[in-house]
Backbone bond lengths (Angstrom), bond angles and torsions (degrees), N, CA, C in turn:
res aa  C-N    CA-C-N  psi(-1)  N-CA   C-N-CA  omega(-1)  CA-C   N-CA-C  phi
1 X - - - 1.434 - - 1.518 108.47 -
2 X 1.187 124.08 144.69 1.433 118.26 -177.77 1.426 96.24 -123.67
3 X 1.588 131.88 150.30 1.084 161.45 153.61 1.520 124.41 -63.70
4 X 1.497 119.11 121.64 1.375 119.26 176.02 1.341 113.92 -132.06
5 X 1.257 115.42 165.91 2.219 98.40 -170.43 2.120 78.41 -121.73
6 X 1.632 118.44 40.44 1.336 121.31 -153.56 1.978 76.25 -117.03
7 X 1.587 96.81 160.69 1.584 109.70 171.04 1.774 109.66 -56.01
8 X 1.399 107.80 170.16 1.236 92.37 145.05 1.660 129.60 -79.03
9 X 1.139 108.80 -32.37 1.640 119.81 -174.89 2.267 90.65 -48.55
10 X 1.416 94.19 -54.72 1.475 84.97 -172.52 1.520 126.26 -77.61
11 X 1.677 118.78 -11.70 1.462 115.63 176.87 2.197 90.22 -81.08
12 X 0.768 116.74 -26.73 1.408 113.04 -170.70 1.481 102.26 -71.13
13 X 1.348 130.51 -40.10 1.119 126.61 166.21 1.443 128.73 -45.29
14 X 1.747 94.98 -56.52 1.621 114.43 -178.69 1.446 101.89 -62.67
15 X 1.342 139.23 -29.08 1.476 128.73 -172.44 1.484 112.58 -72.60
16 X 1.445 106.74 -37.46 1.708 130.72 -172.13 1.503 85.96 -54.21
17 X 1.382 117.70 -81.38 1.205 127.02 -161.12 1.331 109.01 -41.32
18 X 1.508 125.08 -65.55 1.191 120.43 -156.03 1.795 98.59 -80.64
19 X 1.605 114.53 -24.28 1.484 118.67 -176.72 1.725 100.29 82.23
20 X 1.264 123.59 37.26 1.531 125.66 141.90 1.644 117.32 -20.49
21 X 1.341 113.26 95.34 1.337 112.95 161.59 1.276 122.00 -69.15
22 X 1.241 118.18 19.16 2.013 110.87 -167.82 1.868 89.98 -139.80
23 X 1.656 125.89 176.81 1.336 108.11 162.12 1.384 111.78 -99.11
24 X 1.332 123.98 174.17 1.315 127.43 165.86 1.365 103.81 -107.60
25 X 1.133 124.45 154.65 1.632 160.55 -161.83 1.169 111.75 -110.60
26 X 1.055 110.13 100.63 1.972 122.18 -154.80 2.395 85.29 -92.96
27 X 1.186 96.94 109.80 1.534 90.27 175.21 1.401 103.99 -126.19
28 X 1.617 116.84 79.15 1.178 124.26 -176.63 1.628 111.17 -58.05
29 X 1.426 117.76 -31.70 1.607 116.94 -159.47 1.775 103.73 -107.94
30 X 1.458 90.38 6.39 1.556 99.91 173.41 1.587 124.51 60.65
31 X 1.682 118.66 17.79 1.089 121.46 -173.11 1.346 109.63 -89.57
32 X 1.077 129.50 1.87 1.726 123.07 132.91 1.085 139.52 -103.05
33 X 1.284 111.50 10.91 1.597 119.68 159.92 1.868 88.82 -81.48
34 X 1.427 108.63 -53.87 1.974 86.20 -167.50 1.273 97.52 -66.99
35 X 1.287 133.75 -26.85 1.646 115.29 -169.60 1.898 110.75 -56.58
36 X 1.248 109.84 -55.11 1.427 123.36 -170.08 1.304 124.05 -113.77
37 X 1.890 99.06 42.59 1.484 114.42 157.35 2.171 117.94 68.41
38 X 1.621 103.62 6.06 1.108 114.26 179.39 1.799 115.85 -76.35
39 X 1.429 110.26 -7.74 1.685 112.83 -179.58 1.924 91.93 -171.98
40 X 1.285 95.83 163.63 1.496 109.35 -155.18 1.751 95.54 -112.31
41 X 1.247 115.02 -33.20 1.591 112.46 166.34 1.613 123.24 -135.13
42 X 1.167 132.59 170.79 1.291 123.97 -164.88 1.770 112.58 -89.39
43 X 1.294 108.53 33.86 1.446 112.67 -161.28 1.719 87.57 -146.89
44 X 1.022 104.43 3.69 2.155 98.15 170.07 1.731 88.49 -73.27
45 X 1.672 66.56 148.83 1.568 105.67 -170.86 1.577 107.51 -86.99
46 X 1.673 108.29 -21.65 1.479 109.48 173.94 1.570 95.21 -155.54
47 X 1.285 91.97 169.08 1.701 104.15 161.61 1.294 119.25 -107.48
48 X 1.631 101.34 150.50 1.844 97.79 -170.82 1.629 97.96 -93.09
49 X 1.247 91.38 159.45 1.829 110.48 -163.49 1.841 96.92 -80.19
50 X 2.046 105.57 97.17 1.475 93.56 155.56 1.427 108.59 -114.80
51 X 1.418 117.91 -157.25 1.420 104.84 161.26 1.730 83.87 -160.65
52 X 1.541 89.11 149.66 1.484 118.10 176.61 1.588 116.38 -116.90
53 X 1.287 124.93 131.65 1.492 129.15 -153.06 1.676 73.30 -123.50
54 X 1.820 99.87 123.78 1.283 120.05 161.71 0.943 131.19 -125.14
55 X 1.598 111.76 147.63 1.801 93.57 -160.80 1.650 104.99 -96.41
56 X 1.705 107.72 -162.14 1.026 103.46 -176.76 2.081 118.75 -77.02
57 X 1.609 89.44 -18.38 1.358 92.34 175.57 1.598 115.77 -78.63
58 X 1.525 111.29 1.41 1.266 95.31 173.96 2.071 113.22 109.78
59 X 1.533 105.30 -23.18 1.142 111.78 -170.34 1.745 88.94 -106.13
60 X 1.927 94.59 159.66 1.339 100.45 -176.09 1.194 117.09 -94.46
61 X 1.029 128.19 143.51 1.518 138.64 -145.00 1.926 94.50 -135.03
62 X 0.713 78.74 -19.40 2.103 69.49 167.47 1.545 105.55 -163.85
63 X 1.092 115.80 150.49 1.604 132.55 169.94 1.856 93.73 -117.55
64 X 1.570 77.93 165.04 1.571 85.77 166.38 1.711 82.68 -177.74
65 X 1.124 116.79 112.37 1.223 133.51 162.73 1.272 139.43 -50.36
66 X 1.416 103.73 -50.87 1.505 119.55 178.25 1.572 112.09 -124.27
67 X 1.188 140.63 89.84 1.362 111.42 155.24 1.346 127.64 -126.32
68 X 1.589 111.44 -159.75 1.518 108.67 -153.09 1.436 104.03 -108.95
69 X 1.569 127.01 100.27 2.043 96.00 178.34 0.936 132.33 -59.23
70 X 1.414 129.45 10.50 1.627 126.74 164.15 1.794 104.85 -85.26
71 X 1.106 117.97 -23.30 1.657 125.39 -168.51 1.660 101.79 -112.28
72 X 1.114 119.89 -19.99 1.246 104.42 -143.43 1.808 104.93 -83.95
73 X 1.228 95.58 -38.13 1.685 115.47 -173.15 2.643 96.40 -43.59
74 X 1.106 64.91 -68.76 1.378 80.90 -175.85 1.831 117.44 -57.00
75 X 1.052 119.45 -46.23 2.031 94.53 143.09 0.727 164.35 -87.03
76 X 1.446 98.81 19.88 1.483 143.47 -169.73 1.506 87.52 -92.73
77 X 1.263 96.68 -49.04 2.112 91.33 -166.88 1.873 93.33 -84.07
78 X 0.559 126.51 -50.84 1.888 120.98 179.09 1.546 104.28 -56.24
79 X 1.081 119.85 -6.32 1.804 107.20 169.02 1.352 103.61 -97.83
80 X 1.390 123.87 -49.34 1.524 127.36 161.19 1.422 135.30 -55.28
């Protein structure tokens, strides 16, 4: 699932376009971007790109803080 601090009217758009097989997570008030380190106050203009690997029990099983979307997709799948 990926995270947006975007409307729904506009993550529904962005999925169409690109054809997102997963949903996005419309977090207008940004209380999971501050929960899980994705923006530093509730007035960011975006969230920075991490990703969190969760398992099936629910606990997180990988962080990754920073990554790159040209790189990132692809060691994402070689750790999995």
């Amino acid at each position: 699932m990926g995270t947006s601090f975007d409307t729904v009217e506009e993550n529904r758009a962005f999925a169409e376009k690109f054809k997102y097989p997963f949903p996005l997570l419309c977090d207008v008030d940004r209380e999971i971007g501050l929960a899980y380190g994705a923006c530093d106050k509730p007035t960011a203009a975006s969230a920075r790109r991490i990703t969190y690997v969760i398992g099936p029990d629910g606990k997180i099983k990988q962080a990754h803080p920073t990554v790159s979307a040209r790189t990132h997709p692809h060691e994402l799948l070689a750790t999995l």
